[in-house]
C-alpha positions as CSV (number, residue, x, y, z in Angstrom):
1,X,92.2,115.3,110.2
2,X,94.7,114.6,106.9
3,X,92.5,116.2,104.1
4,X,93.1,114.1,101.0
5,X,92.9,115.7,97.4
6,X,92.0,113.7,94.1
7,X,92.7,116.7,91.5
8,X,92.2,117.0,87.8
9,X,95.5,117.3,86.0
10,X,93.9,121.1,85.1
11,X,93.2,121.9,88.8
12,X,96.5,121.1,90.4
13,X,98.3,123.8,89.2
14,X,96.1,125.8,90.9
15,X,96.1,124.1,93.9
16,X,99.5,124.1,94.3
17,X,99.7,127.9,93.9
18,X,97.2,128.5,96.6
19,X,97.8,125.6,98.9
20,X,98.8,127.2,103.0
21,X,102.3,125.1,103.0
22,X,101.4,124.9,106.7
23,X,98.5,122.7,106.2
24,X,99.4,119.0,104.9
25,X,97.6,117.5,102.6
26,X,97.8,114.3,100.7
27,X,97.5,115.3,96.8
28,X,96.1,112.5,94.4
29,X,96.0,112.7,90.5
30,X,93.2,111.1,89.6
31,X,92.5,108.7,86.6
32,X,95.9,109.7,84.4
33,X,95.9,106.3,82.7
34,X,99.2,107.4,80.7
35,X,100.0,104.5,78.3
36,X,104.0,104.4,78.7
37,X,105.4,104.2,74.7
38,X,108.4,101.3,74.3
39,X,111.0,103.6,73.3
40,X,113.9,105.1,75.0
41,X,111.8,108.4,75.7
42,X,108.9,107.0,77.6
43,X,106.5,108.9,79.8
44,X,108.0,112.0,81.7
45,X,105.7,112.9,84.4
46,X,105.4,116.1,87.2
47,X,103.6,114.7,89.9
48,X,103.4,118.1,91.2
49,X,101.6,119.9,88.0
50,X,100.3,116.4,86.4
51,X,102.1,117.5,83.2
52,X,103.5,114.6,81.2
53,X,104.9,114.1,77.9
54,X,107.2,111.8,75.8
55,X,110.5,114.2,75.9
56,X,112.6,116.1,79.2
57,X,111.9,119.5,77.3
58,X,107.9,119.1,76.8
59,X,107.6,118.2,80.7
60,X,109.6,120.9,83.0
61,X,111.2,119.7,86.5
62,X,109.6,115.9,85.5
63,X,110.1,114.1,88.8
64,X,110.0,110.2,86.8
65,X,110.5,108.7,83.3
66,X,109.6,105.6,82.7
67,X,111.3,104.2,79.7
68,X,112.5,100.9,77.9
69,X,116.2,100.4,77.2
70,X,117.4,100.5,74.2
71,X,120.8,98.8,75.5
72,X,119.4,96.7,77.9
73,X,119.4,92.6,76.9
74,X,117.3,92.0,76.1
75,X,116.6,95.6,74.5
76,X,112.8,97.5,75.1
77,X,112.7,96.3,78.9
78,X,111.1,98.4,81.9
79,X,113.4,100.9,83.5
80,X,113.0,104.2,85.6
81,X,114.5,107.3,85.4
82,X,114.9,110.3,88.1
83,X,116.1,113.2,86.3
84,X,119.1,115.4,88.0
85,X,120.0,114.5,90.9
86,X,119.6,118.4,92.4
87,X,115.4,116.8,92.8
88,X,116.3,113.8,94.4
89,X,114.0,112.0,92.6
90,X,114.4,107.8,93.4
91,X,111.8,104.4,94.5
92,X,111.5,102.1,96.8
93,X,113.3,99.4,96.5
94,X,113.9,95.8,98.4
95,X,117.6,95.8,98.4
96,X,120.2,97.7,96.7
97,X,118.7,98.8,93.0
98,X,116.0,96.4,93.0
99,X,112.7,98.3,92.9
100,X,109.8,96.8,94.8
101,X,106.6,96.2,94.1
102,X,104.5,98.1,97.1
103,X,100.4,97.0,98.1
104,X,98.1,98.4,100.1
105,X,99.5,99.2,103.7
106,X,102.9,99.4,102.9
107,X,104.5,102.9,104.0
108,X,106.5,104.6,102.3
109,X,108.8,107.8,103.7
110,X,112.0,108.7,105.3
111,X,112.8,105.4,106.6
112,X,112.4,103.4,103.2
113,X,115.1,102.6,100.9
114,X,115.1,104.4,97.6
115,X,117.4,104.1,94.8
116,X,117.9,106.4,91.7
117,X,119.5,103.6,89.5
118,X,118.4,104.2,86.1
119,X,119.9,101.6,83.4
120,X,121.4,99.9,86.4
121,X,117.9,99.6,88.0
122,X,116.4,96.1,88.6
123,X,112.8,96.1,87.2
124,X,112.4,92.2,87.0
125,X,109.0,92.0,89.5
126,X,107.6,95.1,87.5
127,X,108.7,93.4,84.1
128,X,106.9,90.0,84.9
129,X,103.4,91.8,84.9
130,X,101.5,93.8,87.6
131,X,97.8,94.3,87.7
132,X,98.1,96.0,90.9
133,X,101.0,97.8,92.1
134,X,102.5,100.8,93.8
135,X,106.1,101.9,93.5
136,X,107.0,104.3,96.2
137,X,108.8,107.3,95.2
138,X,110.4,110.4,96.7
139,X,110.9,113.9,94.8
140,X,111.5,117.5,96.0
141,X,108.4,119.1,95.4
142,X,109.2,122.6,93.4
143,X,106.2,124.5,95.0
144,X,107.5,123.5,98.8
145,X,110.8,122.7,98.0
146,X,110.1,119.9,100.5
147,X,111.4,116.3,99.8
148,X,108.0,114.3,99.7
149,X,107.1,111.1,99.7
150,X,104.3,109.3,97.6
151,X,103.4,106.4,95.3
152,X,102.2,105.9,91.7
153,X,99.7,102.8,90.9
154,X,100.8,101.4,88.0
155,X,100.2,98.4,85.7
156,X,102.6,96.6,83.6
157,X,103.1,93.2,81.2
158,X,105.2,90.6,81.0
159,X,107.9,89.3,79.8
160,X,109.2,92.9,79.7
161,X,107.5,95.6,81.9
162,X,104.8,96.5,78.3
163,X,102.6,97.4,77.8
164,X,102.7,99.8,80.9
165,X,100.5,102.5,82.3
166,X,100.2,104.8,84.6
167,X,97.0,104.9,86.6
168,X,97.7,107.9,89.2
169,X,99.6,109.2,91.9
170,X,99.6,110.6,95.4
171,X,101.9,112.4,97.8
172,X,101.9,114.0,100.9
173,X,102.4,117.6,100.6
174,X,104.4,118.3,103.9
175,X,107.0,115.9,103.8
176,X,105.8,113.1,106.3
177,X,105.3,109.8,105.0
178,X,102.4,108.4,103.3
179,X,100.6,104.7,102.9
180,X,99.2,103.2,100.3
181,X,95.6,102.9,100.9
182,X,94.2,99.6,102.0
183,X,90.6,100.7,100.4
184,X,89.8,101.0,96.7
185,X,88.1,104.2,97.0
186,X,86.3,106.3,94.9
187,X,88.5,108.3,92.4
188,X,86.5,112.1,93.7
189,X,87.5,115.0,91.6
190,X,87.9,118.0,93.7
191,X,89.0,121.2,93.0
192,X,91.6,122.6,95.7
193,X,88.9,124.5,97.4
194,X,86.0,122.5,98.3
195,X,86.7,120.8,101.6
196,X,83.3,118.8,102.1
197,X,83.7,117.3,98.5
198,X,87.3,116.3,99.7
199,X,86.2,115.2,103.4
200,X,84.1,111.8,102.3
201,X,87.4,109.9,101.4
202,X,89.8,111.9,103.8
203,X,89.7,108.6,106.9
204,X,90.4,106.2,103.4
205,X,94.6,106.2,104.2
């Protein structure tokens, strides 16, 4: 059976240190709800480490930046932003750079279609205001160095994408693809180690 994780931002760095690469998991960040500042700096965020932080330097190998344009027209709307392209960090999108707007059941792995557009991105379903949404997302994970797939739940406002935050995150550790759950479950905490705390919410995907 798929285990699945919610971690504390504290805890995954230790999970990912003593993780068995052999053994998938799906790894949740629980409860981030990271308000998103509407500036040209944003919210960098490590899905890996759950470090986030409003400059590159404050958050090492950041896997996604969401931002608002200062050039855009009109300026301070929604956009994302991948980082080098050595982490191939990039969404899901519906077509060309348009990023979708993922619910529960949707899939999201090596047969989506991601984009890294950053500027050039089209944000317009995210900037009209989402209560509930996922945007899927692929990064290389630095403990694996696997290219994983995953989604982060995130809300935004119209007319522009603000205020935005980020709720939390999930990926699947060994590279397959992952679905965004079709339950609102229970946000458990668990530490890395404790498999029966973990095993309650593990059939929830």
């Amino acid at each position: 059976m798929l285990k699945i994780r919610w971690l504390s931002a504290a805890a995954a760095s230790v999970f990912a240190l003593f993780t068995a690469p052999s053994r998938a998991v799906i790894i949740c960040m629980a409860e981030q709800n990271i308000a998103v500042p509407q500036d040209g700096e944003g919210a960098y965020i490590n899905f890996v480490t759950g470090m986030h932080g409003g400059s590159q330097g404050a958050v090492p190998g950041f896997d996604f930046d969401p931002y608002a344009s200062q050039a855009s027209n009109p300026s301070n709307q929604l956009k994302f932003y991948w980082g080098s392209a050595s982490n191939n960090g990039a969404g899901v999108v519906t077509t060309g750079d348009t990023y979708a707007v993922l619910t529960a059941g949707n899939a999201i792995g090596p047969a989506s279609i991601f984009s890294r557009a950053g500027f050039t991105g089209v944000t317009t379903a995210w900037q009209a205001g989402v209560t509930v949404g996922y945007l899927g997302t692929r990064f290389t994970n630095e403990t694996t160095n696997t290219l994983t797939y995953g989604w982060v739940h995130l809300t935004t406002s119209a007319p522009l994408g603000f205020p935005m935050n980020v709720l939390d995150w999930c990926y699947e550790d060994g590279g397959s693809a992952i679905t965004v759950p079709q339950l609102d479950i229970d946000r458990i905490y668990c530490d890395g180690f404790d498999d029966l705390a973990c095993a309650g919410i593990a059939t929830a995907y």
